[in-house]
DRENDO-1510 file (C-alpha; in Angstrom, 1 decimal, always signed):
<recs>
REC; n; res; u; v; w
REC; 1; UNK; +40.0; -49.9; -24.2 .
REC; 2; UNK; +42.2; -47.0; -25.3 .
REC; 3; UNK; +45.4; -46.6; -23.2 .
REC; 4; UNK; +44.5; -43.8; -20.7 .
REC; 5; UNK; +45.4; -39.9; -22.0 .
REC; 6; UNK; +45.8; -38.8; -18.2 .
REC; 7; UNK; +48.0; -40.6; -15.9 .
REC; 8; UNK; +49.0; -37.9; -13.0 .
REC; 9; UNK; +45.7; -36.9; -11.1 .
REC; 10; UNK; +47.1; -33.7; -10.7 .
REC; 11; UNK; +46.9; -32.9; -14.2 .
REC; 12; UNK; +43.3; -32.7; -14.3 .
REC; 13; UNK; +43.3; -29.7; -11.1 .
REC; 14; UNK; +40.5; -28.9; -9.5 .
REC; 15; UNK; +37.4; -30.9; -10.6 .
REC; 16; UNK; +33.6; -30.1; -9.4 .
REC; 17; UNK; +31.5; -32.8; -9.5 .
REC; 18; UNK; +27.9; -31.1; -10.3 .
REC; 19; UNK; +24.9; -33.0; -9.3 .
REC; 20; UNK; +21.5; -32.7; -8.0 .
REC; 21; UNK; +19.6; -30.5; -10.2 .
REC; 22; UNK; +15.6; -29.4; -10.0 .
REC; 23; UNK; +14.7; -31.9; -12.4 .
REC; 24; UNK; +12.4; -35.5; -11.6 .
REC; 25; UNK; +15.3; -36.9; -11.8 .
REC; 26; UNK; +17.7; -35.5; -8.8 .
REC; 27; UNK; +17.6; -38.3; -6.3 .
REC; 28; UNK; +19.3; -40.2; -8.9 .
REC; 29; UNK; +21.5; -37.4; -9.8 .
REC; 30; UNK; +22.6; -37.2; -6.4 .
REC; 31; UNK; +23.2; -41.1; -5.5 .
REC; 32; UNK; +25.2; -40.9; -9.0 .
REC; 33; UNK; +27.3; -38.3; -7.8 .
REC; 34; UNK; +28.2; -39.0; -4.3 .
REC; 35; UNK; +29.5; -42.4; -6.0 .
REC; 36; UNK; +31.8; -40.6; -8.6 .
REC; 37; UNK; +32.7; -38.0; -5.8 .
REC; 38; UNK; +34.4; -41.0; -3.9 .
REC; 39; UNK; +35.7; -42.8; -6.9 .
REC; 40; UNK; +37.7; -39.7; -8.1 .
REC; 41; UNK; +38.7; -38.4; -4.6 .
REC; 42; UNK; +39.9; -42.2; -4.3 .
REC; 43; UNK; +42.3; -41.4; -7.3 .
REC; 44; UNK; +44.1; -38.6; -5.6 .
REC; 45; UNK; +41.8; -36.1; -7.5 .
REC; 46; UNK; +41.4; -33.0; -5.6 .
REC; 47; UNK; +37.9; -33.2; -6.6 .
REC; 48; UNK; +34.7; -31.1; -4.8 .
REC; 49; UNK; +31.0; -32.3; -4.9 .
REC; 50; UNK; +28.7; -29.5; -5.8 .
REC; 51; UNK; +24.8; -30.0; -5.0 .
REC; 52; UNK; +23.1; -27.5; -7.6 .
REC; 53; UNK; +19.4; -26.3; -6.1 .
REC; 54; UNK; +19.0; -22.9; -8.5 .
REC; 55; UNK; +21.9; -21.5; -10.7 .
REC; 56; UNK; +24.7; -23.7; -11.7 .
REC; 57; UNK; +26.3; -19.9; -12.0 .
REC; 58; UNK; +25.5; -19.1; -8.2 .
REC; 59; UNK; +27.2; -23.1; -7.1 .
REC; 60; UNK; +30.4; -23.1; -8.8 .
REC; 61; UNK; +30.7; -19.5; -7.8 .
REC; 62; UNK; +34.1; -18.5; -5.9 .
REC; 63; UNK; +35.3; -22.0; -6.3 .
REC; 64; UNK; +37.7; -21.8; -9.4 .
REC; 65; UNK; +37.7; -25.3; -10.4 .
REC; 66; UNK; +39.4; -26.5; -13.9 .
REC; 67; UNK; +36.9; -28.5; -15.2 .
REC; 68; UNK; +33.0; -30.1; -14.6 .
REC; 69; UNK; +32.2; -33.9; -13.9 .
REC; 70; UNK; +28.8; -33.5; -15.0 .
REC; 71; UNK; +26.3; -35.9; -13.7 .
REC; 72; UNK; +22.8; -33.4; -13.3 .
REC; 73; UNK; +20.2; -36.2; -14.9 .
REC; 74; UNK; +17.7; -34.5; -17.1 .
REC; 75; UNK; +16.6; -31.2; -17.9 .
REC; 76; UNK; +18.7; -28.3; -16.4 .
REC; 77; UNK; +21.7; -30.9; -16.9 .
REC; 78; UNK; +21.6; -33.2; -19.8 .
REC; 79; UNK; +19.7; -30.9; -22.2 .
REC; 80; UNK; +21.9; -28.2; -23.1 .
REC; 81; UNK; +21.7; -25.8; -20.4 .
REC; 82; UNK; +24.2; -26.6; -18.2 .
REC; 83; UNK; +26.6; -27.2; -21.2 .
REC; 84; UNK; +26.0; -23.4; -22.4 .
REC; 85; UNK; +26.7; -22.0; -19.1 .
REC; 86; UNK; +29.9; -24.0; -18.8 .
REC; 87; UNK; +30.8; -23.3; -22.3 .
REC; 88; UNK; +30.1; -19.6; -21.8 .
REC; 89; UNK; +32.2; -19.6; -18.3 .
REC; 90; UNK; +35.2; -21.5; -20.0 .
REC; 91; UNK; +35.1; -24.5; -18.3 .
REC; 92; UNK; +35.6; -27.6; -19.5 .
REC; 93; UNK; +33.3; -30.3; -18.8 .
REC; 94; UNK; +32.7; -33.9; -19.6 .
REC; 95; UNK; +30.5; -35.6; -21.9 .
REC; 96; UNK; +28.4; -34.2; -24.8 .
REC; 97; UNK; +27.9; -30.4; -26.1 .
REC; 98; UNK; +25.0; -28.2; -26.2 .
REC; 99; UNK; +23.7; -29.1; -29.9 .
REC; 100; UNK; +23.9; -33.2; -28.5 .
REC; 101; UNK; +22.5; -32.7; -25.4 .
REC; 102; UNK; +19.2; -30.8; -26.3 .
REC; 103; UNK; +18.8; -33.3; -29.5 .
REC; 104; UNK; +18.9; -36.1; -27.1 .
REC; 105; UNK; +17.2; -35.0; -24.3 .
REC; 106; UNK; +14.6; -34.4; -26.7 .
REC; 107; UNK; +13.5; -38.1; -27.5 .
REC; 108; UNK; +11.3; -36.8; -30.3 .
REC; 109; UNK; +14.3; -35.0; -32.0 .
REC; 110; UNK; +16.4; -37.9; -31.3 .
REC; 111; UNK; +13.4; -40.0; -33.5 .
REC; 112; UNK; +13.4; -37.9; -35.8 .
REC; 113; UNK; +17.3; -37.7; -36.2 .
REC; 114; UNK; +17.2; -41.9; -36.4 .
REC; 115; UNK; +14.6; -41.9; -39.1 .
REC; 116; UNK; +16.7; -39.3; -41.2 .
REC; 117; UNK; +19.5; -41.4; -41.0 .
REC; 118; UNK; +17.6; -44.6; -42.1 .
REC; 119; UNK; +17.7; -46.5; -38.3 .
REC; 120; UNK; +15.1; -48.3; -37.1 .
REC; 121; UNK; +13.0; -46.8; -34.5 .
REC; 122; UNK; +9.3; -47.6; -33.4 .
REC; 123; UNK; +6.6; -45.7; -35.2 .
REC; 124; UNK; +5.0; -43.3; -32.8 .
REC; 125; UNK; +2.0; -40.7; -32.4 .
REC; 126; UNK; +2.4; -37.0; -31.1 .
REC; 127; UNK; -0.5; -36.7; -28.2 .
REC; 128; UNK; -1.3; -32.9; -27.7 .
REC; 129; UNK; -4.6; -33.7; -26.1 .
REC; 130; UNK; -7.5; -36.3; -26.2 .
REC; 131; UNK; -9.1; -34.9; -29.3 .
REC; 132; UNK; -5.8; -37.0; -30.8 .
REC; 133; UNK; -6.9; -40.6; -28.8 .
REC; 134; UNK; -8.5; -42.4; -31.9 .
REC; 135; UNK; -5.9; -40.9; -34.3 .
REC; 136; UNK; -2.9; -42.3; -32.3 .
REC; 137; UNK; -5.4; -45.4; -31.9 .
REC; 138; UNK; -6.3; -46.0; -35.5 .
REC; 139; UNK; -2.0; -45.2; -36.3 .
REC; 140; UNK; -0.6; -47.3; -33.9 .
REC; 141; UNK; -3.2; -49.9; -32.6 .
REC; 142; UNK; -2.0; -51.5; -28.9 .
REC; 143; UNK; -0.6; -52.1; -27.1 .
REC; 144; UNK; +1.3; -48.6; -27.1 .
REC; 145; UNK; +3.7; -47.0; -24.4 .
REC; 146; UNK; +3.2; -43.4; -23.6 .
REC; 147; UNK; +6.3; -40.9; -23.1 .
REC; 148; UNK; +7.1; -37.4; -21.3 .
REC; 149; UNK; +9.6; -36.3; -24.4 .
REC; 150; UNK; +12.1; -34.9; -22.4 .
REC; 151; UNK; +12.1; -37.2; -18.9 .
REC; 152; UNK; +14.3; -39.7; -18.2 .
REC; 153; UNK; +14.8; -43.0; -16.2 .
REC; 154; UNK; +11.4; -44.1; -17.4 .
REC; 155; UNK; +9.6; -41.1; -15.5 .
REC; 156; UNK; +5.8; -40.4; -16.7 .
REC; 157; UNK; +6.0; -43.3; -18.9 .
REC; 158; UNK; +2.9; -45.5; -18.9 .
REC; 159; UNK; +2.0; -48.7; -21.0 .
REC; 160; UNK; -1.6; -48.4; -22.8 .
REC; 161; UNK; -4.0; -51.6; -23.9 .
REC; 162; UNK; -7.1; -49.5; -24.2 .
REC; 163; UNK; -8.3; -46.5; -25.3 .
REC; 164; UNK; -9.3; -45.9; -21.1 .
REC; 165; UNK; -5.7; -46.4; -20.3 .
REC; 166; UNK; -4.1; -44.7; -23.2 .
REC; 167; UNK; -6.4; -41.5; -21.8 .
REC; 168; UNK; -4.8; -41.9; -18.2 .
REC; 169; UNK; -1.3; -42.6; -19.7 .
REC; 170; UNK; -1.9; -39.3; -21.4 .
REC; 171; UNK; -3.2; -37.3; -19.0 .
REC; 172; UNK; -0.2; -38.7; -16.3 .
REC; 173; UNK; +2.6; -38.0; -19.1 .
REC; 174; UNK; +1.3; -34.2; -19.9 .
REC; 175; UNK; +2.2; -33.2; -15.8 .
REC; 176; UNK; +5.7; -33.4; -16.8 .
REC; 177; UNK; +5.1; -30.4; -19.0 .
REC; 178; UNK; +7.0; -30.8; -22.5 .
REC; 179; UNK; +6.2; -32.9; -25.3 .
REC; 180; UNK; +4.0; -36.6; -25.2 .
REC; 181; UNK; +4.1; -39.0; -27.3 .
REC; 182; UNK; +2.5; -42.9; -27.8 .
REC; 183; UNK; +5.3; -45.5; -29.1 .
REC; 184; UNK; +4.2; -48.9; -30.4 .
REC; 185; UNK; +5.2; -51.1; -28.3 .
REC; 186; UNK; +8.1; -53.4; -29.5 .
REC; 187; UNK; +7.5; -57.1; -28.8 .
REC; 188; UNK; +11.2; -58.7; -28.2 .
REC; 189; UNK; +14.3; -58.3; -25.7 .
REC; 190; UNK; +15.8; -54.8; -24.4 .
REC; 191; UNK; +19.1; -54.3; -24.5 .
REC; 192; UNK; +21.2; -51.6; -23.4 .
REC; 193; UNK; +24.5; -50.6; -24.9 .
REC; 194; UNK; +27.4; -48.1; -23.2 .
REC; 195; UNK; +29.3; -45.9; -25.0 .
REC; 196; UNK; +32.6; -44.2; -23.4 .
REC; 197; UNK; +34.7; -42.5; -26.2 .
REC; 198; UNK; +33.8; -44.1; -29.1 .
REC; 199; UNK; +34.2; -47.4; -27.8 .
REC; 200; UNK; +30.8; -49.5; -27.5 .
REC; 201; UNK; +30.8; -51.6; -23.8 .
REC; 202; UNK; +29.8; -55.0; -24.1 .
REC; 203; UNK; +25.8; -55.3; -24.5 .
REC; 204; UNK; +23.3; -56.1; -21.9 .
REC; 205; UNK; +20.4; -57.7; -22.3 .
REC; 206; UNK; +17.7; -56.7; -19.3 .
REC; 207; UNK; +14.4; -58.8; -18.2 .
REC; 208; UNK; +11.7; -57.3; -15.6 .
REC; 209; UNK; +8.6; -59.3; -14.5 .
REC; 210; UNK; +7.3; -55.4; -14.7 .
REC; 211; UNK; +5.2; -53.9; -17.5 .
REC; 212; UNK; +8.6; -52.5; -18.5 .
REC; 213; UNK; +11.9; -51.6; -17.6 .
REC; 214; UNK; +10.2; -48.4; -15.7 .
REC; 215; UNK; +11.6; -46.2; -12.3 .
REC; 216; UNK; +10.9; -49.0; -9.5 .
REC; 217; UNK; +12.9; -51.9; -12.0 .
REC; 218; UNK; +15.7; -49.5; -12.6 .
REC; 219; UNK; +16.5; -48.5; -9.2 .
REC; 220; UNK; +14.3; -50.3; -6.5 .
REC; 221; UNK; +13.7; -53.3; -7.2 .
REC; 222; UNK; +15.7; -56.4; -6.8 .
REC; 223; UNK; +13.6; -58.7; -9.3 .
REC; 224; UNK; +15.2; -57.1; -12.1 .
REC; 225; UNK; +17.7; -59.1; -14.1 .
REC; 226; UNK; +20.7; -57.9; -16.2 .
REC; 227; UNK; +22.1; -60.0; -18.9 .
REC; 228; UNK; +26.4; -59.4; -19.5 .
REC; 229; UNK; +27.0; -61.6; -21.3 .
REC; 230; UNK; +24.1; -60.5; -23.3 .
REC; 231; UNK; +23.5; -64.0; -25.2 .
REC; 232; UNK; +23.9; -62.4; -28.9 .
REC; 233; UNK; +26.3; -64.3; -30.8 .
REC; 234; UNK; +29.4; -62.3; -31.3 .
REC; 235; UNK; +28.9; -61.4; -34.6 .
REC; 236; UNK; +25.1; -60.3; -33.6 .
REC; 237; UNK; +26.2; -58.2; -30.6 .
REC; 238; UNK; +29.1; -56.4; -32.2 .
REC; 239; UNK; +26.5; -55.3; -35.3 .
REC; 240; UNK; +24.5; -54.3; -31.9 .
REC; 241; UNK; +27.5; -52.3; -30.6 .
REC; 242; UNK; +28.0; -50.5; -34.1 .
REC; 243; UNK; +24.7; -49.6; -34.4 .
REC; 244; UNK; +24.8; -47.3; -30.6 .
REC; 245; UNK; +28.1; -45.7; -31.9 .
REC; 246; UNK; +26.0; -44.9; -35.3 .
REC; 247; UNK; +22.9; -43.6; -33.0 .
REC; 248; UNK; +25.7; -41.3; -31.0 .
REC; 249; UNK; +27.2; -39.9; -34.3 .
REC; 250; UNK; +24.7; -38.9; -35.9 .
REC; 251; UNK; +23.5; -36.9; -33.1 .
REC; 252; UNK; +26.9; -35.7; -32.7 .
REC; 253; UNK; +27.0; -37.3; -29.2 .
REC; 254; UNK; +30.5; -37.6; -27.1 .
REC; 255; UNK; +32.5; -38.5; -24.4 .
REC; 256; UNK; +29.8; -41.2; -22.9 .
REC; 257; UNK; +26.5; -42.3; -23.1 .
REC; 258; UNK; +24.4; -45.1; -23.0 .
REC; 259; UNK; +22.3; -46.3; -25.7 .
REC; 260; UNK; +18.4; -48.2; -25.3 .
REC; 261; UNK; +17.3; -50.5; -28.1 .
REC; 262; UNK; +15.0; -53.3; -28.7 .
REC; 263; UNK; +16.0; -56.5; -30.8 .
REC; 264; UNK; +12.5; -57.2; -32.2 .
REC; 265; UNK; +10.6; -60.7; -32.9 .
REC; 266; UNK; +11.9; -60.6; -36.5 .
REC; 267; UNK; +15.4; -59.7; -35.4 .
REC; 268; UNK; +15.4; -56.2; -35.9 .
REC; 269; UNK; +17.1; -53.3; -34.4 .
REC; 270; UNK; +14.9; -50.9; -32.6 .
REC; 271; UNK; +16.5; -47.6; -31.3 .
REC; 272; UNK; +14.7; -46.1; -28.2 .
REC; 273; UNK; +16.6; -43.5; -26.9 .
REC; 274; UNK; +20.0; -42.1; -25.8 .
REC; 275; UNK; +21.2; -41.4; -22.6 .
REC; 276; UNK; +23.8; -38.4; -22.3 .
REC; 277; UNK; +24.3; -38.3; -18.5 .
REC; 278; UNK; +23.4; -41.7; -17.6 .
REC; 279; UNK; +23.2; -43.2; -14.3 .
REC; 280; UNK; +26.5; -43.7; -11.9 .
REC; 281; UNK; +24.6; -45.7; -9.0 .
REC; 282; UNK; +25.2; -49.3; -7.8 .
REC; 283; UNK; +22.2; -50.2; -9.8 .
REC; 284; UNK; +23.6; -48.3; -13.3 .
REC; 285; UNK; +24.4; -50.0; -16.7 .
REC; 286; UNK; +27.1; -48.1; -17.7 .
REC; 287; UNK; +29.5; -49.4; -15.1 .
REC; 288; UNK; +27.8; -52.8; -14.9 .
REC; 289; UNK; +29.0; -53.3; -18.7 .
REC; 290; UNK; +32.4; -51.4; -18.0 .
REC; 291; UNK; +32.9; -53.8; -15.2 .
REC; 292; UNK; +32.6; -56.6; -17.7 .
REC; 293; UNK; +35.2; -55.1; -20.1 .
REC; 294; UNK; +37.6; -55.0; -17.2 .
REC; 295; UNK; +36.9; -51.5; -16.1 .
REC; 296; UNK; +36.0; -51.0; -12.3 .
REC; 297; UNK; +34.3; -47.8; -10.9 .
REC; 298; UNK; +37.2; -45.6; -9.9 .
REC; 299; UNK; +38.7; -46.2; -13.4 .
REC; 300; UNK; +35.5; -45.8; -15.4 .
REC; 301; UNK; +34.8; -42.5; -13.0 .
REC; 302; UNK; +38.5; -41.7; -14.6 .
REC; 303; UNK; +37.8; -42.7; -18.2 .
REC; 304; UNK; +34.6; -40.3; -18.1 .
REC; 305; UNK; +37.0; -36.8; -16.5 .
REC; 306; UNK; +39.5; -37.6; -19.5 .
REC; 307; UNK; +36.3; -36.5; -21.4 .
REC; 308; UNK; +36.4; -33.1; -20.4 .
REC; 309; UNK; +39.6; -31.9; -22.3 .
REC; 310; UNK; +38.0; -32.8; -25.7 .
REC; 311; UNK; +36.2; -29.6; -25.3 .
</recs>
């Protein structure tokens, strides 16, 4: 890890923690932020926790902070919007900027982004309605997994081993209201790989006895298992690590995030998605693999302000 850029808490003033949000996603956002709250009011920060239920505008209102620990999950927060407003208000905030956070939030664009660059990243099939079933069929075969484009922490998301199921995953994923799309499903191990200021975290490798790594094996259930060590050789892991910090550049992606990607049966790379905002609870990745590089909570929650004043 980098030496740290701030050492007096004082230097970063007043810091509002933004959380919450409108999106599926806020019970996370809020169980995220609470934790940082206390982790950077821990560290002599004078820090303030900000619940945002309409206009970020209307909640930091009258409060004059210097600067934005964002951790709003999902749209409203991690796609763009909420880094405009801050940008236009002159606040400094951490993590990515607008261009990175819609691109990523976006996991279509993000695809798209991956296969420009030449990265490996399932072949998928754009679903606009059920006239496009037996074209996705006959393009991906199954099993397939269907996705809300711009959802996280697995919301929406359905696996598909028939044409009956890839119907209902369909017709589930379309209430989310943006973008759906059928992935083919990559046979092989899911890692996960942190990334906090161009420095790649050490990998982990998750296992679920679920269909996938979905909402109740992220933050529910206790049968999930998480891999740090990972079990890559260290030769294979740090190509592993490389290849998120790759993903993050070429989407212009900074300040943290946390990168999904499938090592295949024939040993291949397989780029999922990027997380921009990712999770801060006591069941997240990023500070389970910061914990294993020798950086607890209050010193990752730290790492992540010293973001804000690349902006």
């Amino acid at each position: 890890m980098k030496p740290l850029t701030i050492t007096d808490p004082a230097e970063f003033g007043k810091v509002a923690v933004l959380m919450g949000g409108s999106a599926a996603e806020r019970e996370i956002s809020l169980n995220s932020g609470n934790a940082v709250f206390q982790a950077l009011r821990e560290s002599g920060i004078d820090t303030v926790a900000v619940d945002v239920t309409g206009s970020p505008i209307d909640a930091l209102a009258g409060l004059k902070v210097d600067r934005v620990f964002n951790i709003m999950h999902g749209r409203g927060g991690e796609d763009g919007v909420l880094q405009g407003v801050l940008q236009v208000m002159g606040i400094p905030y951490t993590g990515s900027g607008v261009m990175a956070s819609a691109l990523s939030m976006d996991k279509l664009r993000t695809k798209l982004c991956w296969r420009g660059m030449g990265l490996n990243t399932p072949k998928w099939f754009v679903l606009q309605n059920q006239q496009d079933i037996d074209a996705c069929m006959a393009e991906l075969g199954f099993p397939v997994i269907v996705k809300p484009a711009q959802e996280g922490s697995s919301i929406g998301m359905s696996k598909a081993n028939t044409r009956e199921e890839l119907v209902e995953a369909l017709r589930l994923a379309q209430q989310y209201r943006c973008a759906v799309y059928a992935e083919q499903w990559v046979q092989g191990r899911e890692y996960t790989v942190g990334v906090l200021a161009d420095e790649a975290l050490p990998a982990i490798r998750l296992e679920t006895p679920n269909a996938f790594y979905d909402f109740e094996a992220k933050y529910r259930a206790s049968t999930t298992q998480y891999h740090c060590p990972c079990g890559l050789s260290p030769e294979r892991e740090q190509q592993l690590r490389e290849l998120a910090l790759t993903a993050c550049r070429g989407l212009d992606v900074r300040g943290w995030a946390r990168v999904d990607v499938f090592i295949d049966d024939n040993d291949v790379s397989q780029l999922i998605e990027v997380n921009t905002v990712p999770g801060m609870t006591d069941h997240s990745l990023v500070p389970m693999a910061a914990k294993a590089a020798g950086v607890d909570f209050r010193q990752l929650a730290w790492r992540i302000l010293e973001t804000s004043l690349a902006g």
